[in-house]
C-alpha positions in Angstrom: -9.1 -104.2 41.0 -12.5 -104.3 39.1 -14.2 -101.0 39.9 -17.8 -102.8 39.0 -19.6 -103.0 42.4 -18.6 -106.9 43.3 -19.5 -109.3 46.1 -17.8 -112.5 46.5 -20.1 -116.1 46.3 -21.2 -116.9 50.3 -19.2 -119.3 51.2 -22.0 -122.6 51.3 -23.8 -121.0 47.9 -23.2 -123.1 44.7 -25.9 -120.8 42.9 -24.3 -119.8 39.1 -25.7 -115.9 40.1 -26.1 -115.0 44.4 -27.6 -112.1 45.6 -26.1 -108.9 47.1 -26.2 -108.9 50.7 -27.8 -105.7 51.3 -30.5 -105.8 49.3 -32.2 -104.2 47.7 -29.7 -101.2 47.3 -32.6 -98.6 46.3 -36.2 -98.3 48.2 -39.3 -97.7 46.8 -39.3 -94.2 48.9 -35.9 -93.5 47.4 -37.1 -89.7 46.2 -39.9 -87.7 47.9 -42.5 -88.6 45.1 -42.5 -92.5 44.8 -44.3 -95.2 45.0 -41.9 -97.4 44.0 -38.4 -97.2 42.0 -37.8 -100.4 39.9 -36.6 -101.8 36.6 -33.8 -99.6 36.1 -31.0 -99.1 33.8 -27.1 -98.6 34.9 -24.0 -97.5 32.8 -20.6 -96.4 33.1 -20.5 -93.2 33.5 -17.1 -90.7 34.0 -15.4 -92.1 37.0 -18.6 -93.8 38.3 -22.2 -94.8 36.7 -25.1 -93.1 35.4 -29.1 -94.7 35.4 -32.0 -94.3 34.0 -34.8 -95.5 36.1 -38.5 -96.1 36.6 -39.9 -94.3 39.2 -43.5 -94.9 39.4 -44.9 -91.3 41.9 -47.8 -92.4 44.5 -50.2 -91.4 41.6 -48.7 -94.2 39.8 -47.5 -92.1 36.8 -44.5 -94.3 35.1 -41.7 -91.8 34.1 -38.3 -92.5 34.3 -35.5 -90.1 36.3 -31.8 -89.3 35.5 -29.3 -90.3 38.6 -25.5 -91.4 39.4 -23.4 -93.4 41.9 -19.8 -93.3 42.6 -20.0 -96.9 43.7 -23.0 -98.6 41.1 -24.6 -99.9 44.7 -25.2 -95.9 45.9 -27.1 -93.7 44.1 -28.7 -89.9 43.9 -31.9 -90.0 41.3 -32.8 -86.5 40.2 -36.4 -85.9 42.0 -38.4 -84.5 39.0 -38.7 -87.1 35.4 -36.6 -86.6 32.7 -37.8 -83.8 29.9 -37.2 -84.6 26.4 -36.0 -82.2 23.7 -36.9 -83.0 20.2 -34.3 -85.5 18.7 -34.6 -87.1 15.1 -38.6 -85.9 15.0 -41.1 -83.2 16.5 -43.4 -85.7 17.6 -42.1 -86.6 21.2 -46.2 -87.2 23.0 -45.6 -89.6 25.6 -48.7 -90.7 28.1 -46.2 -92.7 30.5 -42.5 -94.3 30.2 -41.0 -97.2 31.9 -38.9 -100.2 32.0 -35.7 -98.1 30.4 -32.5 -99.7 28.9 -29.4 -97.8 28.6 -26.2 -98.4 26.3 -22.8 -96.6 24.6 -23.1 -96.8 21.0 -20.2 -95.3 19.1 -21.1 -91.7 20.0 -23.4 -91.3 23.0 -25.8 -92.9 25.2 -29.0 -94.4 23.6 -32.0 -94.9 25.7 -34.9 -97.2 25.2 -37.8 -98.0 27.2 -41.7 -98.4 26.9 -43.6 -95.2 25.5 -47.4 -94.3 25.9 -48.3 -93.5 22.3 -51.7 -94.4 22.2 -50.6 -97.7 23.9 -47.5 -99.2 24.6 -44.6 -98.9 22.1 -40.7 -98.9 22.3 -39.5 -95.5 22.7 -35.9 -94.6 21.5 -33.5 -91.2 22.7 -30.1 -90.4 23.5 -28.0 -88.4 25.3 -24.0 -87.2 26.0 -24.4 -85.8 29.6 -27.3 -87.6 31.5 -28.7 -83.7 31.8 -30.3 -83.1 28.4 -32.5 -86.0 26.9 -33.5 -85.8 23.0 -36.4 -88.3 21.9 -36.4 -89.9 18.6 -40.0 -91.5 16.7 -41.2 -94.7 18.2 -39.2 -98.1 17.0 -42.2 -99.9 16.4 -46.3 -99.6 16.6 -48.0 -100.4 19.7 -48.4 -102.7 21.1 -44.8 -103.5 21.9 -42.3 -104.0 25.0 -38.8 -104.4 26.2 -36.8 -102.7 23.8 -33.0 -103.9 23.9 -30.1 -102.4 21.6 -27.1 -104.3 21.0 -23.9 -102.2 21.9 -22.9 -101.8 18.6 -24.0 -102.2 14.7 -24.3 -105.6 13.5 -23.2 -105.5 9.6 -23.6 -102.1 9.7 -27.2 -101.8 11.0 -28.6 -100.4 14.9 -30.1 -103.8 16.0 -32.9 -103.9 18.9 -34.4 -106.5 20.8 -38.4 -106.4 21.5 -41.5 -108.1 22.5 -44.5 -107.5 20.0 -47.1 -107.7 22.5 -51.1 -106.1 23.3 -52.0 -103.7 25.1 -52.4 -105.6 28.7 -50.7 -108.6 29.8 -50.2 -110.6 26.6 -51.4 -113.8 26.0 -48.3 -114.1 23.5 -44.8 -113.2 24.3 -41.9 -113.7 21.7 -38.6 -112.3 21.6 -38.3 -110.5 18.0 -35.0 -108.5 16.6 -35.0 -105.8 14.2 -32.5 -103.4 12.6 -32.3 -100.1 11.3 -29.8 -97.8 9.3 -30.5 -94.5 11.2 -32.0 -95.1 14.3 -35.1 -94.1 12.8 -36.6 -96.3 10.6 -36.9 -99.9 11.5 -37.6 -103.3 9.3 -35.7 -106.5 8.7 -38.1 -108.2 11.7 -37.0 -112.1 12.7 -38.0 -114.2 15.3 -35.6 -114.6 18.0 -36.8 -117.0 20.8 -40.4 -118.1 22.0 -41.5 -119.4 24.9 -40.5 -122.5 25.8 -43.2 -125.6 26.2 -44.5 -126.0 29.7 -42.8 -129.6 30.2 -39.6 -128.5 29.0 -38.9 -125.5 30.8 -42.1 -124.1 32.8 -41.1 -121.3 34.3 -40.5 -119.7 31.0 -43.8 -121.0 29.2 -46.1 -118.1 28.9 -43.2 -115.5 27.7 -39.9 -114.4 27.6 -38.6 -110.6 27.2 -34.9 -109.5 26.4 -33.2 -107.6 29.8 -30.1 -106.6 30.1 -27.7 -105.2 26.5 -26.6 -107.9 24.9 -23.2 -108.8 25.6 -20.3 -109.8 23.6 -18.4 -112.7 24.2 -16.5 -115.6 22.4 -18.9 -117.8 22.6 -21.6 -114.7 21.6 -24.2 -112.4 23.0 -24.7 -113.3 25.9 -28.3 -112.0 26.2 -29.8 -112.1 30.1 -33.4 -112.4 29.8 -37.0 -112.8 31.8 -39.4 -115.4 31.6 -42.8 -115.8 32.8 -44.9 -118.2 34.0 -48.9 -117.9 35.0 -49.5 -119.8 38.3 -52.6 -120.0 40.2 -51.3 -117.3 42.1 -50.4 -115.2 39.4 -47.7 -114.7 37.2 -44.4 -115.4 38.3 -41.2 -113.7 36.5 -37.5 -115.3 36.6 -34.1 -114.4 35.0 -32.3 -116.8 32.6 -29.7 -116.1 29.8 -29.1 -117.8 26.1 -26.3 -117.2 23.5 -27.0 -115.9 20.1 -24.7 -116.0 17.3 -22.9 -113.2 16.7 -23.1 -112.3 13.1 -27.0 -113.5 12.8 -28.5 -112.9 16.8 -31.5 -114.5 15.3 -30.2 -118.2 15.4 -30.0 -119.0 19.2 -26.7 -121.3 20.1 -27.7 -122.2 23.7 -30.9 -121.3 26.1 -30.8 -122.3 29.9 -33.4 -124.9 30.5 -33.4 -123.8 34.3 -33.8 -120.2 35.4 -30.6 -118.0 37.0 -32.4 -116.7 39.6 -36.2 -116.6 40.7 -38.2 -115.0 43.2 -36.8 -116.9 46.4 -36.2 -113.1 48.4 -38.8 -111.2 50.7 -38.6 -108.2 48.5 -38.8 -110.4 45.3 -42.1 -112.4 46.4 -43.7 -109.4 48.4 -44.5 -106.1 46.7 -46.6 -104.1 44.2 -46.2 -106.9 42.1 -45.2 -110.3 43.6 -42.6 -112.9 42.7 -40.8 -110.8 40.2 -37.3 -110.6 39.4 -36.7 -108.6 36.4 -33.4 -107.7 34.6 -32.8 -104.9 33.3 -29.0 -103.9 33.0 -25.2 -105.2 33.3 -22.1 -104.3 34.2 -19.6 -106.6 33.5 -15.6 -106.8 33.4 -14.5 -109.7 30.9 -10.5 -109.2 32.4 -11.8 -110.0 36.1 -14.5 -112.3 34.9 -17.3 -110.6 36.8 -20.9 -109.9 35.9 -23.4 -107.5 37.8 -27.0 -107.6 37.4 -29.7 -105.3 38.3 -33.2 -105.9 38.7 -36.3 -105.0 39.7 -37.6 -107.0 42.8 -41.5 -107.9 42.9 -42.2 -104.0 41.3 -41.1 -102.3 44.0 -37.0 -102.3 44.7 -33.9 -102.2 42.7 -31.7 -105.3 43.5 -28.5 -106.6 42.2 -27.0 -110.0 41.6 -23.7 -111.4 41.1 -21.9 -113.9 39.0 -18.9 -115.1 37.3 -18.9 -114.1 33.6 -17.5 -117.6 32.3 -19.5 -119.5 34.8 -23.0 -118.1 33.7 -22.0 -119.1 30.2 -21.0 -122.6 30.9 -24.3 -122.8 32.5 -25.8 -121.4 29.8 -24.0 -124.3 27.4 -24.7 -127.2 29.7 -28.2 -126.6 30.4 -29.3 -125.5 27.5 -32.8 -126.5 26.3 
């Protein structure tokens, strides 16, 4: 049996990706301090999962918090933020951190997410335990969002996945990729994916932002991502996936013309932020051909979805932009 968590398609859903049942499986009053608990990042961890999530406190302070499930659906998050240690550099000044991404790269468990260093920037640490945290320099200047490593090195180089952005809600909003030999010092910068134009594909027209770590398939990374569009009633975020080639994740195979999965939900279109579904991590098991998604519901919950691995990436193939 798959030991992802897993829910079966209800039985009258033709949806590619369907919700879990009980969602949203974490509240925004999840620990004593928040507001809301969102945008979180899941990996296997010993003979469950470990996270990495945003928990924004009733200040609204963004810091992100260590926890663990046995299940992937249940969890315990510490109650007080992660504290870095010094990792690769001294310089670890932080004014707030959120949206984290988490992934196994040869040797331990690299962390991104977006770091207040005199605006927003990608911040990059690691750990072997989920207890002590080390923070490396900054990717990338400000302003810059959704920081996403690939799994492993791509000929021989860290690769990352981010959104060069401004400091407030950007009026631009590209998907770039980068590389680095060390984990320190990054360059090699190409364009990855734009927005797409509004009579193509509309809910993805004002801009796109990698989610989930890439994953590897046959046909390549499969890369789950979030598009944007700005409504009259605001902007309005939605999940959709494309294949990238796997040697050169730059060139883009196949880009789904319709979205995976919008704000359709209570706790998607009503929160801190509304009409938001945002993905930020994966579990998936190639042999049973099952895919997990978690997201954050309108800024305020943690939800997950489910689909069938080879499903999502026929969709991906057939209606592709």
């Amino acid at each position: 049996m798959s030991t992802i968590p897993w829910q079966d398609r209800p039985e009258n859903s033709k949806d590619v990706m369907w919700r879990y049942s009980e969602n949203p499986i974490i509240d925004r009053y999840s620990i004593p301090s928040s507001n809301s608990i969102f945008n979180s990042a899941v990996v296997p961890f010993g003979d469950g999962y470990a996270g990495v999530f945003r928990c924004d406190n009733k200040a609204v302070q963004m810091n992100i918090f260590a926890g663990f499930s046995k299940d992937g659906i249940n969890w315990d998050i510490n109650h007080e933020p992660i504290v870095m240690q010094a990792g690769n550099t001294e310089m670890i000044e932080s004014a707030y951190k959120y949206d984290p991404r988490v992934v196994w790269i040869e040797d331990r468990y690299w962390i991104t997410w977006c770091n207040g260093y005199n605006g927003p920037t990608i911040g990059i640490g690691y750990t072997f335990d989920f207890k002590e945290f080390f923070q490396c320099e900054n990717a990338f200047l400000p302003f810059n969002r959704n920081g996403v490593l690939f799994p492993q090195k791509i000929n021989g180089k860290y690769a990352m996945l981010s959104r060069p952005s401004d400091n407030g809600h950007t009026p631009f909003g590209d998907i770039w990729i980068s590389y680095s030999p060390d984990m320190k010092y990054w360059g090699e910068h190409r364009l990855v994916m734009k927005p797409s134009p509004f009579e193509q594909s509309a809910w993805q027209c004002t801009k796109v932002g990698a989610g989930p770590i890439p994953i590897l398939t046959d046909e390549g990374w499969l890369m789950i991502y979030h598009g944007v569009i700005n409504t009259c009633n605001g902007f309005r975020y939605a999940m959709g996936s494309a294949l990238l080639d796997v040697d050169s994740p730059d060139q883009v195979k196949y880009r789904t013309q319709p979205y995976l999965l919008g704000p359709a939900e209570t706790y998607e279109m009503v929160g801190d932020v509304p009409n938001v579904v945002f993905p930020c991590a994966a579990l998936h098991d190639i042999e049973e051909d099952k895919l997990a998604v978690y997201y954050g519901a309108a800024d305020t919950h943690v939800a997950i979805a489910f689909g069938k691995l080879s499903e999502v990436i026929e969709f991906t193939k057939n209606n592709s932009l």
